[in-house]
C-alpha positions as CSV (number, residue, x, y, z in Angstrom):
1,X,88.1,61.1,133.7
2,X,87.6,64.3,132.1
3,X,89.4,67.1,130.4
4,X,91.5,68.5,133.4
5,X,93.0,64.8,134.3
6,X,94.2,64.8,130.5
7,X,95.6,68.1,131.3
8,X,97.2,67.1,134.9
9,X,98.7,63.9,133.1
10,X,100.5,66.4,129.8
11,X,102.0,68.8,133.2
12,X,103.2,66.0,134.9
13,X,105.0,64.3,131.9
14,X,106.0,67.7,130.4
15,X,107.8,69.0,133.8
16,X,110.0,65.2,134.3
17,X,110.8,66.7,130.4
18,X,111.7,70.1,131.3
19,X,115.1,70.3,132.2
20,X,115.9,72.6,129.4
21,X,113.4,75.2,130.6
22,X,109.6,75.3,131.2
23,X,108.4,76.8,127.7
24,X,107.6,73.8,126.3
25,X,105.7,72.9,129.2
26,X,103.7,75.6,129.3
27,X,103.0,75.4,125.7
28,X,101.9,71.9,125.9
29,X,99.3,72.6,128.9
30,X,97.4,75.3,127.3
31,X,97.3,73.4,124.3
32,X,96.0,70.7,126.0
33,X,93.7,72.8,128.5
34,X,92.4,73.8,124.9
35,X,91.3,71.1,123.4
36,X,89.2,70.3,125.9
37,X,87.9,74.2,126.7
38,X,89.2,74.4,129.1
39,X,90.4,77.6,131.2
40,X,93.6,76.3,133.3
41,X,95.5,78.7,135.0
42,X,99.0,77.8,136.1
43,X,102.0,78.9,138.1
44,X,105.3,76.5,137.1
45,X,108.5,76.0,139.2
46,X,111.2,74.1,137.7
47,X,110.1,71.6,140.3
48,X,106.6,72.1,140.2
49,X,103.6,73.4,138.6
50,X,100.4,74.6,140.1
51,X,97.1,73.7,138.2
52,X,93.7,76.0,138.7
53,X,90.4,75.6,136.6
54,X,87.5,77.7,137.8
55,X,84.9,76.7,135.3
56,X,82.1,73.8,135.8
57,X,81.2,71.8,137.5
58,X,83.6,72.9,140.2
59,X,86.5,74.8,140.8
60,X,89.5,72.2,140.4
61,X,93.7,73.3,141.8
62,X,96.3,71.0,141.6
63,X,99.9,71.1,142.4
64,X,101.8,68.5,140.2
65,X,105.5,67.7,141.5
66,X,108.2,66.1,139.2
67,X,112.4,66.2,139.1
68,X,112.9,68.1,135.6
69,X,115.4,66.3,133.4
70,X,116.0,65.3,129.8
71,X,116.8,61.3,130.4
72,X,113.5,60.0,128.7
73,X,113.1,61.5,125.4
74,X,111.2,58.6,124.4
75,X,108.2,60.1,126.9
76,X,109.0,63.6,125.7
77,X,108.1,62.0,122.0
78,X,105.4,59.7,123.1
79,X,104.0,63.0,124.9
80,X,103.7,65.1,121.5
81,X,102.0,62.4,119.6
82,X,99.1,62.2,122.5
83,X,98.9,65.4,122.4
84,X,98.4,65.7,118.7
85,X,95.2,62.9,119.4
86,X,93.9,65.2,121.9
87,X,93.9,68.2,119.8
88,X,92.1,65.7,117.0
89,X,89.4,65.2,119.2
90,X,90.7,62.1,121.5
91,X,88.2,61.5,124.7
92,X,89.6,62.1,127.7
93,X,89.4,58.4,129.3
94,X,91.5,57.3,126.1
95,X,94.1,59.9,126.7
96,X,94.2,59.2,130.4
97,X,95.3,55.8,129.7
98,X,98.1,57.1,127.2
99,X,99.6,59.5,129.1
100,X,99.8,56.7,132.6
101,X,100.8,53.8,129.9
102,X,103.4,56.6,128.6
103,X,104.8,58.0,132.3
104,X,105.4,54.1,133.3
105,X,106.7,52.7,130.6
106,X,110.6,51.0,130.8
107,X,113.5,53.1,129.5
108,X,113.7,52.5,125.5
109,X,117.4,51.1,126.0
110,X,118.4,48.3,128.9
111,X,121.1,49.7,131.0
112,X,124.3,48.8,129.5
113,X,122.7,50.6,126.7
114,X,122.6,54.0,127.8
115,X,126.4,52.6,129.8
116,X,127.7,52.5,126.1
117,X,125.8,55.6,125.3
118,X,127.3,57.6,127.7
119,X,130.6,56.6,125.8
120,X,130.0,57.1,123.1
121,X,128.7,60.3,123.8
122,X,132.3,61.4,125.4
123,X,134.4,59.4,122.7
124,X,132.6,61.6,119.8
125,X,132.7,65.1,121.6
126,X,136.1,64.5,122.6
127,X,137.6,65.7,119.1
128,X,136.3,69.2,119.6
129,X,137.9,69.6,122.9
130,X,141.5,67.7,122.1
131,X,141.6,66.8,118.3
132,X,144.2,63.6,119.3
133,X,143.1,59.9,119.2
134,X,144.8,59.6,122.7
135,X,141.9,62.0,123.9
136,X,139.4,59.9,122.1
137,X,140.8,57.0,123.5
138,X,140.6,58.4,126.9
139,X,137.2,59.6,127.0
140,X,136.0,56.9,125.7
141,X,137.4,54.5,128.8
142,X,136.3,57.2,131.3
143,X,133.2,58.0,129.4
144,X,132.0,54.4,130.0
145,X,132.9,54.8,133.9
146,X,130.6,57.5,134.0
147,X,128.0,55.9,132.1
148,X,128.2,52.8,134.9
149,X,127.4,56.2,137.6
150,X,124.8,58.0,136.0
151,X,123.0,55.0,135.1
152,X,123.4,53.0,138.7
153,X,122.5,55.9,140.1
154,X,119.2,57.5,138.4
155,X,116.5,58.0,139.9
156,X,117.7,57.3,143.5
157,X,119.4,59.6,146.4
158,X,122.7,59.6,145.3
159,X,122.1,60.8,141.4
160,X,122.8,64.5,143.2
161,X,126.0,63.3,144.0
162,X,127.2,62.1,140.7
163,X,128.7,65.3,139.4
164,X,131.1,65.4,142.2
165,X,131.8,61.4,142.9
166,X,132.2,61.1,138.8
167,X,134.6,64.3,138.6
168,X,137.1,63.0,141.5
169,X,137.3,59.4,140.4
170,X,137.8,60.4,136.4
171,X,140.3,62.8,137.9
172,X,142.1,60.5,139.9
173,X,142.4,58.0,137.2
174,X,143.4,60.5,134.3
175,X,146.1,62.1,137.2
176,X,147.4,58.4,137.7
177,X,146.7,56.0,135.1
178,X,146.7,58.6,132.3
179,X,149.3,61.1,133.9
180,X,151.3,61.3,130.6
181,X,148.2,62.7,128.9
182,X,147.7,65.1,132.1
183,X,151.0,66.6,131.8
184,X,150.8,67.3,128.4
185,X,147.1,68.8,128.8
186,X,146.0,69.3,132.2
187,X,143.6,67.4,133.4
188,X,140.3,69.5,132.9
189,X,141.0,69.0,129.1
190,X,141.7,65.2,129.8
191,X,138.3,64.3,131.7
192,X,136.0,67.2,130.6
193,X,134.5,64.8,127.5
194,X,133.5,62.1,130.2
195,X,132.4,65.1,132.4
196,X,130.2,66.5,129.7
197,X,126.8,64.3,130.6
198,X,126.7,66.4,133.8
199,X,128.5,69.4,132.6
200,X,125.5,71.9,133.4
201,X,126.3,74.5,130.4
202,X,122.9,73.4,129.1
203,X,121.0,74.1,132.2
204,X,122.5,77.5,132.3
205,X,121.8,78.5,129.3
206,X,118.6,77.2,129.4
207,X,118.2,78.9,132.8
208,X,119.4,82.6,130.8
209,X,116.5,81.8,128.6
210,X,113.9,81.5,130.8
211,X,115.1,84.9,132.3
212,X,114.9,86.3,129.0
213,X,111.6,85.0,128.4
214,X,110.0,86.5,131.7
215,X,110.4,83.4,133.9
216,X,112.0,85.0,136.4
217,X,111.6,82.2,139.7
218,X,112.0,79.2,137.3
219,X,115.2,81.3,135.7
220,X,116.6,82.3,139.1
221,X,116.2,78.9,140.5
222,X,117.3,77.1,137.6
223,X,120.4,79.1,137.4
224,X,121.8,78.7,141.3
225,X,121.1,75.0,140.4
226,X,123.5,75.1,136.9
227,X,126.1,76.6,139.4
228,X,125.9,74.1,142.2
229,X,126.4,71.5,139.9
230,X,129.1,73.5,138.4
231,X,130.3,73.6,142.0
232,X,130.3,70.2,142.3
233,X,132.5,69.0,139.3
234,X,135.0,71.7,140.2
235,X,135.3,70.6,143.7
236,X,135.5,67.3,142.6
237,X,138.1,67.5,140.3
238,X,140.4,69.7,142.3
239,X,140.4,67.6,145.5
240,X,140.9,64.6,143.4
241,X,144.2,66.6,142.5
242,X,144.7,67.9,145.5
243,X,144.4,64.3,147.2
244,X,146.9,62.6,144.7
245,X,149.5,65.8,145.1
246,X,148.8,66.7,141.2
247,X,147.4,70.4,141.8
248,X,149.9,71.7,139.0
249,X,148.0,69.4,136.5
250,X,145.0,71.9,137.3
251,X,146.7,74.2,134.3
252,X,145.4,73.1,130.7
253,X,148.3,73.4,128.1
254,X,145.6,73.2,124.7
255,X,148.0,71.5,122.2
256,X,147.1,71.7,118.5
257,X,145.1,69.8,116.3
258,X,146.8,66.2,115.7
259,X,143.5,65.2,113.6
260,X,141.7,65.6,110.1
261,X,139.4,67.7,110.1
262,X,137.1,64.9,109.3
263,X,137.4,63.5,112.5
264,X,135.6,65.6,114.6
265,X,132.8,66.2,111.9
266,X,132.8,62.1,112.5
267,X,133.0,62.7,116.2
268,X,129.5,64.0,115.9
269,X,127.6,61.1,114.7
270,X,129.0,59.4,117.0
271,X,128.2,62.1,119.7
272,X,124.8,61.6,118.3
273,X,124.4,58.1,118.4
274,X,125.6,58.4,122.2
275,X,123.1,61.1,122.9
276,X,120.4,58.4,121.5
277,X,121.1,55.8,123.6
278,X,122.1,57.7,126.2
279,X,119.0,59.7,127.0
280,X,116.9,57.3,125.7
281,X,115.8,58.7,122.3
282,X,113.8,56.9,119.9
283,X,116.1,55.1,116.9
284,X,114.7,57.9,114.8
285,X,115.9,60.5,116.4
286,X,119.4,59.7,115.2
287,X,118.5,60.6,111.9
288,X,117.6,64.3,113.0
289,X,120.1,65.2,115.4
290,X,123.1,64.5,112.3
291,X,122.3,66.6,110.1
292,X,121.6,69.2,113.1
293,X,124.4,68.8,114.7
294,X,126.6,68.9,112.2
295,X,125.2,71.6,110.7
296,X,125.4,73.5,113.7
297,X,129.1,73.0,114.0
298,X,130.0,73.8,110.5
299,X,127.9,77.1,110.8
300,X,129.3,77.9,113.8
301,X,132.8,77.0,113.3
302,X,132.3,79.7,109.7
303,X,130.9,81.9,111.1
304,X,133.4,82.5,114.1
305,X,135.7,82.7,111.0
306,X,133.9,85.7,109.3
307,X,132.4,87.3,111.8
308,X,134.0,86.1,115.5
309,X,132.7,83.7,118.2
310,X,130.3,85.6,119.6
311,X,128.5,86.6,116.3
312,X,128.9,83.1,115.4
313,X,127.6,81.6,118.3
314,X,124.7,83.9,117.6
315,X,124.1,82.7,114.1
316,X,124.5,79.2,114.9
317,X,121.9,79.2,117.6
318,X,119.3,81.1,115.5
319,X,119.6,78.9,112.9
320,X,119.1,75.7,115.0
321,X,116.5,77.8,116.8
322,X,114.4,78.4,114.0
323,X,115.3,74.7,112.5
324,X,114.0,72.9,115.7
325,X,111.0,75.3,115.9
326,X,109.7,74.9,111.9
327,X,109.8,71.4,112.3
328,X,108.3,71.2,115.5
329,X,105.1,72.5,113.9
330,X,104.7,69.0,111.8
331,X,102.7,66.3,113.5
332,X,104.6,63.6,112.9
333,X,108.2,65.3,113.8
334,X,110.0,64.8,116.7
335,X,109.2,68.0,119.5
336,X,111.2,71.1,119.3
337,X,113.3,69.8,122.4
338,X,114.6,67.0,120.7
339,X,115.4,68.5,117.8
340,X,117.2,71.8,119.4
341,X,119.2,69.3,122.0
342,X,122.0,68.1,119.7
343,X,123.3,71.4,118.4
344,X,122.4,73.0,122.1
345,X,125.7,70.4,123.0
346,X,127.4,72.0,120.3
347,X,127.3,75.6,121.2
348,X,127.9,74.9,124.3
349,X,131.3,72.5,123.8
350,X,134.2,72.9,125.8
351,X,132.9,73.2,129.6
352,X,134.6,76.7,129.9
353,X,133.1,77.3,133.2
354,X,135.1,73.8,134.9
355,X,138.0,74.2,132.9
356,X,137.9,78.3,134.2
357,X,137.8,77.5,137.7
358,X,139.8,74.8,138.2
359,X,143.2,76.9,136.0
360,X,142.4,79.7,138.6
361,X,142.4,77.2,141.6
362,X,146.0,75.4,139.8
363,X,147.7,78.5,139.7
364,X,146.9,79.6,136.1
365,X,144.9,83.2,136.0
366,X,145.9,83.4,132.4
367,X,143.9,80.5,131.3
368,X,141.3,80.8,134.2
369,X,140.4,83.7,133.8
370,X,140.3,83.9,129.6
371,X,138.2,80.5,130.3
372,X,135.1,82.1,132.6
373,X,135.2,85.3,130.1
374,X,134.3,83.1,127.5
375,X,131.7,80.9,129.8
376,X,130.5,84.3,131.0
377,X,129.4,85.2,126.9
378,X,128.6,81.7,125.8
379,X,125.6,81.1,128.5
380,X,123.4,84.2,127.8
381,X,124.5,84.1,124.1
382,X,123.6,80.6,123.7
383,X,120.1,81.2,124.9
384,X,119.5,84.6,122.9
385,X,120.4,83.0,119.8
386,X,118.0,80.3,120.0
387,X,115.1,82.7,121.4
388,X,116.1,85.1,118.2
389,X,115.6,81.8,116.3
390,X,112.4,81.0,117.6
391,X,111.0,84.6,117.8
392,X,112.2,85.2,114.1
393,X,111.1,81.8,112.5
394,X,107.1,82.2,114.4
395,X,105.5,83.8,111.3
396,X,106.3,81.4,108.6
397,X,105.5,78.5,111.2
398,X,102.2,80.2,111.5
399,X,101.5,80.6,107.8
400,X,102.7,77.0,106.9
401,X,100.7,75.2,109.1
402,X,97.7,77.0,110.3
């Protein structure tokens, strides 16, 4: 074993990890490639990442393959603190052995778990969409039912086919069991909190970024996938309407706030502690993704105040940028990723893009159309705001912990 297996192992790892963009995959590599003195050339895909060394003994290329995703952030933590060994002068044999103990190792939480995780996740998100306990209520039922399909269904064939299989049966069950909620709502509003886990706003904003960072094929590609899936969940929910002769509950009626305003703010912990179990974060995480998220809300809902939502998108998403990326520089602190991932939920909220599409498809342009307007601003807003946050918060990460 020597220093380019160390470096194969940290690609392989950091592309399953890179479902919100390749930068910190690339990052991770050289640093590696580094510590060893190594010159490593590379050439990533959000699918795959071609490895070349040229120097001694012999000329080394290998092409590492790997589904990106965000599902095991215990690896993605596990994967920061080898590499922080390696840079401290860990032999290569030893960090072989971490890195395979690492990419095997059982999901942090059994399955009913990340089941109850997925839940959660929709029961605390659901006050920002509908501030009513019957939403709450709701998501958390259908939440769970989702939770039972994304989990049953990772890692095989059909986890593709989740966004659209999960999107007609939570439709089909809010347009019937729940019906009295539907009419009052729509349906979109109804479902969207259980339809968040594979809502793809994240991967298209994380796909805008890596366009605005210079990845062009991994931005390109990344982005035609964020719409497919898009694709999916809209076709899902409108033939589940279709099917049970509910198209009219297609247009979303947004009623007003029926909750404290200490609801939602309590709807994020509990978002939080979903997004733990869900994705399989370390119990530690918790306590960095509060404060984050919640943080990012308030920020975001003041701003939008002052200055409008745009604006405030923009200073909510530098800020968390340039949290995640000051506190990524400690040793000990949870990567960048993890930290940025909360309030990346957060300024993202709402699934415009689904609840956009599927008005216009019920007969509601008025609401359609206002929906994807806003989509169309959030995506590439979302991800200049965090780059800005990154790009501006560099130098005092660089004089802090040189």
């Amino acid at each position: 074993m020597d220093g380019f297996d160390v470096v194969v192992r940290v690609a392989g790892l950091g592309l399953a990890a890179s479902g919100e963009g390749v930068g910190m995959l690339e990052q991770y590599v050289a640093r590696t490639a580094a510590a060893y003195d190594l010159e490593v050339g590379m050439v990533v895909l959000p699918e795959q990442i071609v490895l070349d060394s040229p120097g001694a003994p012999a000329p080394r290329t290998t092409v590492v393959k790997a589904a990106p995703g965000i599902f095991r952030l215990d690896q993605v933590a596990a994967l920061k603190r080898a590499l922080v060994e390696v840079e401290s002068g860990l032999p290569a044999d030893v960090a072989c052995r971490r890195l395979d103990e690492n990419a095997v190792q059982a999901p942090r939480w059994p399955w009913w778990g990340r089941v109850v995780g997925v839940g959660l996740f929709a029961a605390g998100f659901a006050p920002s969409v509908v501030a009513s306990w019957g939403e709450v209520a709701a998501s958390a039922l259908l939440g769970l039912l989702m939770g039972l399909l994304v989990v049953s269904t990772g890692g095989t064939k059909l986890e593709g086919l989740v966004p659209f299989v999960g999107a007609f049966v939570v439709t089909v069950l809010g347009v019937t069991v729940l019906s009295d909620m539907a009419t009052t709502t729509g349906v979109t509003l109804l479902v969207i909190p259980a339809l968040f886990i594979t809502v793809p706003g994240d991967t298209l904003s994380a796909a805008a970024g890596e366009l605005l960072s210079g990845h062009l094929t991994a931005g390109v590609i990344r982005l035609m996938l964020g719409l497919f899936i898009l694709g999916l969940i809209v076709i899902g929910i409108v033939a589940a309407a279709d099917v049970t002769g509910n198209l009219s509950a297609l247009s979303e009626t947004l009623p007003p706030p029926d909750l404290p305003y200490v609801v939602p703010l309590a709807g994020w912990v509990v978002f939080s502690a979903g997004l733990v179990l869900a994705f399989n974060a370390e119990p530690a995480t918790f306590l960095w993704l509060v404060p984050s998220v919640i943080a990012t809300f308030l920020l975001q809902e003041g701003a939008t105040v002052v200055v409008g939502p745009v604006l405030g998108t923009l200073v909510a998403g530098a800020a968390l940028g340039a949290f995640a990326n000051l506190l990524d520089a400690g040793p000990r602190r949870p990567p960048r990723l993890i930290l940025v991932l909360g309030g990346f939920f957060v300024l993202t909220v709402g699934g415009l893009g689904v609840r956009g599409a599927t008005a216009l498809l019920g007969g509601d342009p008025v609401s359609g159309l206002h929906d994807l307007v806003d989509f169309g601003l959030q995506v590439p807003t979302v991800a200049l705001a965090l780059a800005l946050g990154v790009f501006l918060s560099d130098p005092l990460r660089h004089r802090f912990h040189r």
